[in-house]
C-alpha positions, 0 to 999 in steps of 0.5 A, spaced: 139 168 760 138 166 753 146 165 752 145 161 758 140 156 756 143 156 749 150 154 752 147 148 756 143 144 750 149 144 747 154 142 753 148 136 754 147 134 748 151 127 749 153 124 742 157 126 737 154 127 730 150 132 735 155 136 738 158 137 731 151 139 727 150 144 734 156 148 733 156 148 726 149 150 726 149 155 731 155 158 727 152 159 721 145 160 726 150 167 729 152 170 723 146 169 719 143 172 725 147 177 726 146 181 720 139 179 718 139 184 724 143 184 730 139 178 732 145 172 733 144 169 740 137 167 736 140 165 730 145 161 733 139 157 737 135 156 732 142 153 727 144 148 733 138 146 733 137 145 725 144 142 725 141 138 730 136 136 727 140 134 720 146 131 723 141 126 726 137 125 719 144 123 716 145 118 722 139 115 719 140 115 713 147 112 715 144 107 718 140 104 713 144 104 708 148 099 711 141 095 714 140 094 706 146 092 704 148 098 701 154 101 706 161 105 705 166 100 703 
């Protein structure tokens, strides 16, 4: 069930810096899950959902830097 719901959140998630911060996340999430002790369908969860969270601080952060002037050349 868990497995399940986990594959949903990340077919549903629709752009693309969060799609990549979910699978990088529940990746790192699954290993370090899986031998913390044998818990890697909950560490993959909660990894898709901090790689969610940074991907979308990143996209911030992108954005105001080119509001103030201070963008990629």
């Amino acid at each position: 069930m868990l497995a399940a719901s986990v594959a949903a959140l990340a077919l549903l998630s629709t752009q693309d810096a969060e799609a990549k911060g979910c699978i990088k996340g529940a990746i790192v999430g699954g290993f370090a899950g899986h031998y913390a002790g044998h818990h890697g369908v909950l560490g993959a969860a909660a990894g898709c959902l901090y790689g969610r969270h940074r991907a979308k601080e990143q996209e911030r952060q992108q954005q105001q830097g080119q509001v103030n002037g201070q963008g990629r050349t």
